[in-house]
matplotlib code that plots the C-alpha trace (Angstrom):
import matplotlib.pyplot as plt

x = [-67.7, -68.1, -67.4, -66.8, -65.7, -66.5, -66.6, -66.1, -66.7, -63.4, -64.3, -62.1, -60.2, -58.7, -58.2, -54.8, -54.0, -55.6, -53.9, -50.6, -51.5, -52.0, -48.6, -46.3, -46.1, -46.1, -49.5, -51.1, -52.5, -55.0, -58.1, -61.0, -64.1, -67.0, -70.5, -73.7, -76.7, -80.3, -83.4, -85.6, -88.2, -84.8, -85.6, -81.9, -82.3, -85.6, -83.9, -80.9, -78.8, -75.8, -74.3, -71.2, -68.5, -65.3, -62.0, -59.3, -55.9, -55.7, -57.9, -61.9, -63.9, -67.7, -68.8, -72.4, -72.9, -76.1, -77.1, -74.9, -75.7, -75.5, -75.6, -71.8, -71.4, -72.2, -72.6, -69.5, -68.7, -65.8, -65.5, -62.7, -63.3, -61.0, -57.9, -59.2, -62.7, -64.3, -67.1, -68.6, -71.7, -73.1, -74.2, -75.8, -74.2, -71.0, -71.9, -72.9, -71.8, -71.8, -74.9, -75.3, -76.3, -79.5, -80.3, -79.9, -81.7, -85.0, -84.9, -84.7, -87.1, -90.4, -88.7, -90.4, -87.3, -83.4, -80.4, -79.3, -76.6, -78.1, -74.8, -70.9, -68.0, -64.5, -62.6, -59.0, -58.0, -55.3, -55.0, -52.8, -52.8, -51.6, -51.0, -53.3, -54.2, -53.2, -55.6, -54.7, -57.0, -56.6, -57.4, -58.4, -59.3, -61.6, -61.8, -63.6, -67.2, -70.1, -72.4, -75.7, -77.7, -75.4, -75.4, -72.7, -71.5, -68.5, -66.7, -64.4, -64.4, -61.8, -62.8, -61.8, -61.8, -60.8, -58.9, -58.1, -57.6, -60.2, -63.1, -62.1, -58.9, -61.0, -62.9, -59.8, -57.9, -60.9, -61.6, -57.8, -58.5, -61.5, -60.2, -57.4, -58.7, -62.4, -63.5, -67.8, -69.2, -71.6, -73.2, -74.1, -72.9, -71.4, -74.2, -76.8, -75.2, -75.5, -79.2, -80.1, -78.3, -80.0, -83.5, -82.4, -83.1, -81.3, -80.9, -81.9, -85.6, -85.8, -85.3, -87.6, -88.3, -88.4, -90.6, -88.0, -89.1, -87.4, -83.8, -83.7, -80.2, -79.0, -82.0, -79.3, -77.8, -80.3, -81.7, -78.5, -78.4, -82.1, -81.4, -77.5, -79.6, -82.3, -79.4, -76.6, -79.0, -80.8, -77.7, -75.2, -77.7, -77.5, -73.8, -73.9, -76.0, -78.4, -81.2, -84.2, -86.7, -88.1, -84.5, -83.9, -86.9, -86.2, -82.6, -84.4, -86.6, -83.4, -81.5, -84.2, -84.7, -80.8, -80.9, -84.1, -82.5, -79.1, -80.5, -83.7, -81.7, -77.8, -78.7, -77.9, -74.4, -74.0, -73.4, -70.4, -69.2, -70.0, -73.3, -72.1, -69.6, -72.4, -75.0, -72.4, -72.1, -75.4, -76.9, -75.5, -76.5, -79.9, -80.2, -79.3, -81.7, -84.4, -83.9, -83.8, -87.2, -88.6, -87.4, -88.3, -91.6, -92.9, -92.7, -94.3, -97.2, -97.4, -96.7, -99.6, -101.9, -101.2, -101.8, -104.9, -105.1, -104.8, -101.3, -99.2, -96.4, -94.6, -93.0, -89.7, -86.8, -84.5, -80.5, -80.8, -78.0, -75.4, -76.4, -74.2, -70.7, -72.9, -73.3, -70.0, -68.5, -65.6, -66.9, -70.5, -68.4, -66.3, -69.6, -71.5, -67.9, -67.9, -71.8, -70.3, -68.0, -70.1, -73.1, -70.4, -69.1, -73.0, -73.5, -70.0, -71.1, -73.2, -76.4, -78.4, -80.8, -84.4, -86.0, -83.4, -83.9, -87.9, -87.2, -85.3, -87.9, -90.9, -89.5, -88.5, -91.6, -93.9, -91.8, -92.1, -95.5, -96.5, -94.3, -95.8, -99.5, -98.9, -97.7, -99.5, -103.1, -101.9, -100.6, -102.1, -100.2, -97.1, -94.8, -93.1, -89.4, -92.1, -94.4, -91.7, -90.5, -94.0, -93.9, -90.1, -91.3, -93.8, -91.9, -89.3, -92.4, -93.5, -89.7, -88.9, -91.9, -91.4, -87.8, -88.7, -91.7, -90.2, -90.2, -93.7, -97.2, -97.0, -100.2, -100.9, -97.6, -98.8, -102.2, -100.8, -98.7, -101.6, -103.4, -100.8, -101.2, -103.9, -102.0, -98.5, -100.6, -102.0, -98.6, -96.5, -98.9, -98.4, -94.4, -94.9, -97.0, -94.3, -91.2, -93.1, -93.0, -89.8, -89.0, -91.6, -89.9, -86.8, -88.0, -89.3, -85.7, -85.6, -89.8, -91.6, -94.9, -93.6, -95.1, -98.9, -97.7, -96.1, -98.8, -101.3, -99.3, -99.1, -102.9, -103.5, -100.5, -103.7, -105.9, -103.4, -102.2, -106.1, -106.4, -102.7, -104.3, -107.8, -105.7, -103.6, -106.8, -108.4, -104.8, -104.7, -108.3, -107.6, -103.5, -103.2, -99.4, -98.3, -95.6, -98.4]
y = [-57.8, -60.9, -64.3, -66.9, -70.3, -74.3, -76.2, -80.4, -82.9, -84.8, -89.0, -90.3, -92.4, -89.9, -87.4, -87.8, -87.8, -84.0, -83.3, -83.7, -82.4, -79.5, -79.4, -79.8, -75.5, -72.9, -74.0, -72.2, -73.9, -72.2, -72.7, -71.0, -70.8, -69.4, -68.4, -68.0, -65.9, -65.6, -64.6, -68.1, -67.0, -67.0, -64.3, -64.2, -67.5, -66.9, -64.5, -66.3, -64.4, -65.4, -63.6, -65.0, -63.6, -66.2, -66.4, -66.4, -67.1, -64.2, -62.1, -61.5, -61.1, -60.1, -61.6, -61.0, -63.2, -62.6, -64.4, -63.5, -63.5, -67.0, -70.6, -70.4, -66.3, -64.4, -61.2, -61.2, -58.5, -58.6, -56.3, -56.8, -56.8, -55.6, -58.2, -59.0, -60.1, -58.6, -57.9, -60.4, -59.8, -58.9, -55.4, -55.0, -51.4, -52.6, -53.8, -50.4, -49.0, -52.8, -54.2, -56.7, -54.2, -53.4, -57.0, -57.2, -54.7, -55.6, -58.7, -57.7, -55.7, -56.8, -59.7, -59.6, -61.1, -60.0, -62.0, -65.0, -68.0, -70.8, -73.4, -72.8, -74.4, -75.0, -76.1, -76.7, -75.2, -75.8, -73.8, -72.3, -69.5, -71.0, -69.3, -71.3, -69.6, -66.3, -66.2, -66.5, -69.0, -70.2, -73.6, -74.5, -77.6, -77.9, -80.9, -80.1, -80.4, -77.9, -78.0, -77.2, -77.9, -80.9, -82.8, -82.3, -83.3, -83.6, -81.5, -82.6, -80.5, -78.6, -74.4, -73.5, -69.6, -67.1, -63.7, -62.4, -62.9, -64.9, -67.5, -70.0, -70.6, -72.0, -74.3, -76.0, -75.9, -77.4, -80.2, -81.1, -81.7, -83.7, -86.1, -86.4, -86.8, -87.8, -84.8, -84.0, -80.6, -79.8, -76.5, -76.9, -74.1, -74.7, -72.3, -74.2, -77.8, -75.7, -74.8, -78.2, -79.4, -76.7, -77.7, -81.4, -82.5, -85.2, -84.0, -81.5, -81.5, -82.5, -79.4, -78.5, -76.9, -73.0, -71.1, -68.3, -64.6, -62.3, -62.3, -60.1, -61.0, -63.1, -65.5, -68.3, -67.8, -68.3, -71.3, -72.8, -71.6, -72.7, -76.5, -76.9, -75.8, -78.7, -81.2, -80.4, -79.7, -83.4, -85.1, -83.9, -85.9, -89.1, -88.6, -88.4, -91.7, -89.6, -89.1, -91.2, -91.6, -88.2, -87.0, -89.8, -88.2, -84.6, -85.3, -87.1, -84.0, -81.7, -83.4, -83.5, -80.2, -79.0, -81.4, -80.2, -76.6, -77.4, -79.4, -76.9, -73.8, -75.5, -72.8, -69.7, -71.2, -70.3, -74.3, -74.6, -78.1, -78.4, -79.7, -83.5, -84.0, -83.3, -85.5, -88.2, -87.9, -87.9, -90.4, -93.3, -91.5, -91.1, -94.7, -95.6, -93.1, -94.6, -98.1, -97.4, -95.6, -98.4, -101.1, -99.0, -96.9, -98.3, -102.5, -102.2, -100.9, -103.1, -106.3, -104.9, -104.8, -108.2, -109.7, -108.6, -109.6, -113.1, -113.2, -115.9, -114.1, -113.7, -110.3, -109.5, -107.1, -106.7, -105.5, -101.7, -99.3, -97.6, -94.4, -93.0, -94.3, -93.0, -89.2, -89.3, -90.7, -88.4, -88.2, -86.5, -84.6, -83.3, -82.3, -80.8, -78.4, -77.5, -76.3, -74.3, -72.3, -71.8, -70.4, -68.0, -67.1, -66.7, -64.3, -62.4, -61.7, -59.5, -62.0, -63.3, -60.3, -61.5, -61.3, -63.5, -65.9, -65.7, -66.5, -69.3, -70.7, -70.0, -72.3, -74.9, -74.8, -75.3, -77.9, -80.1, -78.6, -80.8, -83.6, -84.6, -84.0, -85.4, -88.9, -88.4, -89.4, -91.9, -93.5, -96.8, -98.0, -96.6, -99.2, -99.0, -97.1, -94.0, -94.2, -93.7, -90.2, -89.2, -88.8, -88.0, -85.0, -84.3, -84.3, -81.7, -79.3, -79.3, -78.2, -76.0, -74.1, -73.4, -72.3, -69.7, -68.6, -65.0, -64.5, -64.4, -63.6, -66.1, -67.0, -68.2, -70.4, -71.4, -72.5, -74.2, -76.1, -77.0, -78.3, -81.1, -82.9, -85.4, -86.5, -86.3, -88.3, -91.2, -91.3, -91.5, -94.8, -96.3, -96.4, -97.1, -100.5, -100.7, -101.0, -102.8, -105.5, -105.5, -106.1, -109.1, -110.8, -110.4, -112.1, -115.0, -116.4, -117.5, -117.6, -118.6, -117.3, -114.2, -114.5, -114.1, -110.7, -109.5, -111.2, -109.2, -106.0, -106.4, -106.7, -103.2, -101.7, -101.5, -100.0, -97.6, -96.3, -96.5, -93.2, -91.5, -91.2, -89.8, -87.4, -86.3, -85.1, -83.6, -81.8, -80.6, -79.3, -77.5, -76.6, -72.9, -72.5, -69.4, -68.6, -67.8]
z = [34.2, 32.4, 33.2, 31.0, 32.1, 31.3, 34.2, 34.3, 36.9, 37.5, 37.8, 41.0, 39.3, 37.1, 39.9, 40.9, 37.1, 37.0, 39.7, 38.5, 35.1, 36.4, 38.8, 35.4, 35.3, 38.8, 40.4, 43.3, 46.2, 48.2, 50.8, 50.3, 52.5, 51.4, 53.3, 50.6, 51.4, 50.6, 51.9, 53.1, 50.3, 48.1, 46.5, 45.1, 43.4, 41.8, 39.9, 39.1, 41.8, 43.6, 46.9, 48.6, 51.1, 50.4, 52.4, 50.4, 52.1, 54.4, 52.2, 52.4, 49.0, 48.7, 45.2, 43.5, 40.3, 37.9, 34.4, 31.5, 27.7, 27.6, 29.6, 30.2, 30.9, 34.3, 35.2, 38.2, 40.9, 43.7, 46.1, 48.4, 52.3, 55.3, 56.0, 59.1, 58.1, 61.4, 59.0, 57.0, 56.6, 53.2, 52.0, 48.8, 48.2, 48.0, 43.9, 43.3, 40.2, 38.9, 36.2, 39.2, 42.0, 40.1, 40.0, 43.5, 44.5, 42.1, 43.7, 47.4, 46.4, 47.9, 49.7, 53.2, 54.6, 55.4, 54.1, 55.8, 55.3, 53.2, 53.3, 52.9, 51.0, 52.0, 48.9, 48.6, 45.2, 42.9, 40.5, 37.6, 34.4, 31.2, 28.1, 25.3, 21.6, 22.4, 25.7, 29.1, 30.9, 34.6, 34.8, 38.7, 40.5, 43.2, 46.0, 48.9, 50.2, 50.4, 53.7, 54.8, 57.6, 58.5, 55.3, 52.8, 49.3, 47.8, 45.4, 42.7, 39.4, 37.6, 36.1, 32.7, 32.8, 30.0, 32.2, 29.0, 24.8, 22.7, 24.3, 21.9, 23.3, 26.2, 24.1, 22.5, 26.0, 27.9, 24.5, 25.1, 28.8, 28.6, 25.9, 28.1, 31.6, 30.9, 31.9, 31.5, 31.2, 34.2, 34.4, 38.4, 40.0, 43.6, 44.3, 42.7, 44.2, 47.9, 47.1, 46.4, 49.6, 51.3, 50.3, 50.7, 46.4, 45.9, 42.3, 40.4, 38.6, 34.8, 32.7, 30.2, 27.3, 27.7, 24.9, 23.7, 24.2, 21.1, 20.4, 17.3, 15.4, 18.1, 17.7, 16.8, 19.9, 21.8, 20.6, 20.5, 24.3, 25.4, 23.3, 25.3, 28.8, 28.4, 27.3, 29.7, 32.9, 32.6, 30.8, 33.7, 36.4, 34.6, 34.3, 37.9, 38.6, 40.1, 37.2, 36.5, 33.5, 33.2, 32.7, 30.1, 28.7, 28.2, 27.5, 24.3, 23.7, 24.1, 21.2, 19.0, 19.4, 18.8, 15.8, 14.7, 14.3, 13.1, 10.5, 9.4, 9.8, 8.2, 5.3, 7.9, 7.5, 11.4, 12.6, 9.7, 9.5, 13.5, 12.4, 11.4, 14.1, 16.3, 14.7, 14.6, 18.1, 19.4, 17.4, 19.6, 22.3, 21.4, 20.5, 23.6, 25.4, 23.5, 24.4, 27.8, 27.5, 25.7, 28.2, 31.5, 30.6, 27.5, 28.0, 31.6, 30.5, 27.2, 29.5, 31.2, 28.2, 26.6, 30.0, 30.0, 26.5, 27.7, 26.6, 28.6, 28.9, 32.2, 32.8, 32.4, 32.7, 29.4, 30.3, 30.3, 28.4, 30.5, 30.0, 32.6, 30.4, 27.5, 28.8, 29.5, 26.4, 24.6, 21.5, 23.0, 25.6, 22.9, 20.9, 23.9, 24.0, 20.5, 20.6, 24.2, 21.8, 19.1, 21.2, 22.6, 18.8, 18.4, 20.8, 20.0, 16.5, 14.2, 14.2, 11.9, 10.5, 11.7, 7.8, 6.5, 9.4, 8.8, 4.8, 5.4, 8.3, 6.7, 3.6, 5.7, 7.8, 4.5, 2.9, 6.5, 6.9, 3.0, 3.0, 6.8, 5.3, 2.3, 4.1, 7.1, 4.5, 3.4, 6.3, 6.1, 2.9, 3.5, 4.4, 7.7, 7.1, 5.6, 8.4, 10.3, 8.2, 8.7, 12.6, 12.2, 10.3, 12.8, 15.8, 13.6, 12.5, 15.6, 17.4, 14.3, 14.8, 18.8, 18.6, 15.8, 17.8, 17.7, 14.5, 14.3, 16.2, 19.4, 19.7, 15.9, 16.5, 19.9, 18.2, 15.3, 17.5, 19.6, 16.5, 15.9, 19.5, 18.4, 15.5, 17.6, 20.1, 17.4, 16.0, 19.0, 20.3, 16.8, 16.9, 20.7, 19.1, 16.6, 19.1, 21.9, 18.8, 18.7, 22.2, 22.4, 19.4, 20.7, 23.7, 22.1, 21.5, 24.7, 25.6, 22.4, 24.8, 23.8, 20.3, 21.3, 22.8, 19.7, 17.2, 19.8, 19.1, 15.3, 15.1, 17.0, 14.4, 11.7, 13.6, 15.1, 11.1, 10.7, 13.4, 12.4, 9.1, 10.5, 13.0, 10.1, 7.8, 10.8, 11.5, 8.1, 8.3, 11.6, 11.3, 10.7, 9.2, 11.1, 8.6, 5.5]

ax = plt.figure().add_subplot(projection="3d")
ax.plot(x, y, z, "-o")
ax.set_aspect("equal")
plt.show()
């Protein structure tokens, strides 16, 4: 009823490798060709729907998917056609009995339209069952192309998915892989890749933050799930070489938020020691992210400014990071797996009673809720490393406080949050200031010109810690804490 599977994009050059990995035990071979539908007002993607009719071999298969508990579980129905195929055309009845024909038929609903193709695959798979930590997992490699309306993209990837024993048999299978191989997680669907082709995206829009509605126990679950969907979803199109600067920038928001809650809610004792490997990994990563930001969105603008300043600068382009090898790096892959399994784990267990979890955010919310006011005052003669903790502490106030939104009455968070944008606003231009600095003093190794620009900048640094400290006493006359 459930599917649960990790899928990874294979890189070209490590293909043929796969490939023969996979041919050292009794691996299957097998064409499959496969015809998705939808109405043209999708209804079935709106609601996270997926309707296929697939040739396999000599055999036809009608197969329904819907959204499972998790980012890496679907809902999944197959209902075997006639051998001759003479009908392929889809019929929602044929799921009934399933959790996935309601879906269907809710969203059909008041659809004004009938079902039509949307695009098609034809995949050569190769594919074979191992035995792996008492589970059996068929591991299955894809090549092929999906088509649509004349265009088409390629296919490469490789499916880790659990048929039967313990999901974290998976995880350690599929970690083993990727260290191997150089495998990265993607969680693009063939369907979703199709959709895009269909509607001719080159990539798929930045994901972003999605306020959670109640969980109850599994609240851990899901924030672990809603942190790992804004991550992989804009992470996986700069893997590709295919994102730009607004995925740089909610990848950044994404991992603060997943630190922000595995370091504000460690005392659950649900990350275990997963926590540092994780923080470990990402921190290069994040580094990286950052510099880019800096050097693409941030020095234009500030090149901009001194200009008009009078500076005689000339403009220039510093070498950017390779965020692409970055994403991709094993040591984030492997970390990116791990938090896969754990949501799972999450979402397998008992949960986290909801007035334990509310004890332990309220006290973590009021001790970030003080220290940030209680630096944020006094902003002016703090020297620069706690200027820096006081819009670090922000930035985690502000996270903690929308991922336990459930917890409490939504609107007081909502309005609380709201009350911290003009300081999150005067702080974020002040470390802008700060690392536009930076990049004009490293410049002036090679053009001393440079030097007007960054003298320019560290003039507006006083006036800048001037307003952080007026925004933080109007934010603590105005800043409601929810959790009191």
């Amino acid at each position: 009823m459930n599917e649960f599977e990790l899928k990874f994009q294979v890189p070209t050059d490590r293909l043929a490798e796969v490939a023969a990995a996979l041919q050292r035990g009794p691996a299957e071979s097998k064409r499959l060709r496969a015809r998705y539908f939808d109405t043209p007002d999708e209804a079935l993607a709106q609601a996270g729907l997926v309707l296929r009719i697939r040739q396999e071999g000599g055999d036809w298969v009608q197969t329904a998917k819907g959204p499972g508990r998790g980012s890496f579980e679907r809902l999944e129905h197959d209902f075997r056609l006639e051998s001759s195929g003479a009908d392929t055309s889809p019929l929602i009845a044929r799921h009934r009995g399933h959790p996935v024909h309601e879906l269907l038929v809710q969203a059909l609903r008041h659809s004004p339209s009938d079902l039509q193709p949307t695009f098609e695959t034809e995949i050569e798979r190769l594919a074979r069952t191992v035995s792996a930590g008492g589970a059996s997992i068929e591991i299955a490699l894809d090549r092929g192309e999906v088509r649509s309306d004349g265009r088409a993209q390629a296919v490469q990837e490789i499916e880790f998915e659990l048929k039967e024993g313990p999901p974290d048999a998976v995880i350690e299978l599929a970690r083993s892989w990727c260290g191997s191989h150089g495998l990265w997680l993607d969680p693009q669907s063939k369907s979703a890749l199709g959709r895009r082709l269909a509607i001719g995206e080159p990539c798929t829009a930045p994901v972003t933050a999605q306020p959670l509605q109640r969980a109850g126990r599994y609240l851990l679950a899901a924030i672990l799930d809603t942190t790992l969907r804004q991550i992989l979803g804009n992470a996986r199109e700069l893997a590709a070489g295919t994102g730009g600067d607004e995925h740089v920038h909610q990848l950044r928001v994404g991992i603060r938020r997943l630190r922000t809650a595995l370091r504000e809610l460690r005392e659950s004792g649900a990350w275990g020691p997963l926590e540092s490997r994780v923080e470990e990994a990402l921190r290069g990563l994040f580094g990286q992210l950052g510099t880019h930001r800096d050097r693409t969105t941030l020095l234009p603008q500030l090149l901009r400014d001194v200009q008009a300043a009078g500076a005689p600068v000339a403009s220039w382009q510093p070498a950017l990071p390779d965020l692409r090898a970055a994403v991709r790096d094993g040591q984030v892959q492997d970390a990116l797996v791990c938090l896969a399994g754990l949501a799972r784990t999450l979402h397998e267990g008992d949960g986290a009673a909801p007035k334990v979890l509310r004890a332990l955010a309220t006290g973590r919310l009021q001790a970030l809720h003080s220290k940030m006011l209680k630096g944020g005052r006094r902003f002016e003669e703090l020297p620069l490393a706690s200027r820096h903790k006081v819009r670090k502490r922000l930035k985690r106030l502000r996270y903690l406080a929308e991922l336990v939104r459930p917890l409490y009455d939504a609107a007081e968070v909502d309005a609380y949050v709201l009350s911290l944008k003009k300081l999150q606003d005067a702080l974020g231009l002040y470390q802008d200031s700060v690392a536009g600095r930076s990049l004009f003093e490293e410049r002036s190794r090679e053009e001393p010109a440079a030097w007007f620009g960054a003298g320019w900048l560290a003039a507006q640094e006083d006036r800048l810690a001037r307003d952080c400290a007026e925004a933080c006493r109007k934010a603590a006359r105005k800043a409601r804490p929810f959790w009191k």
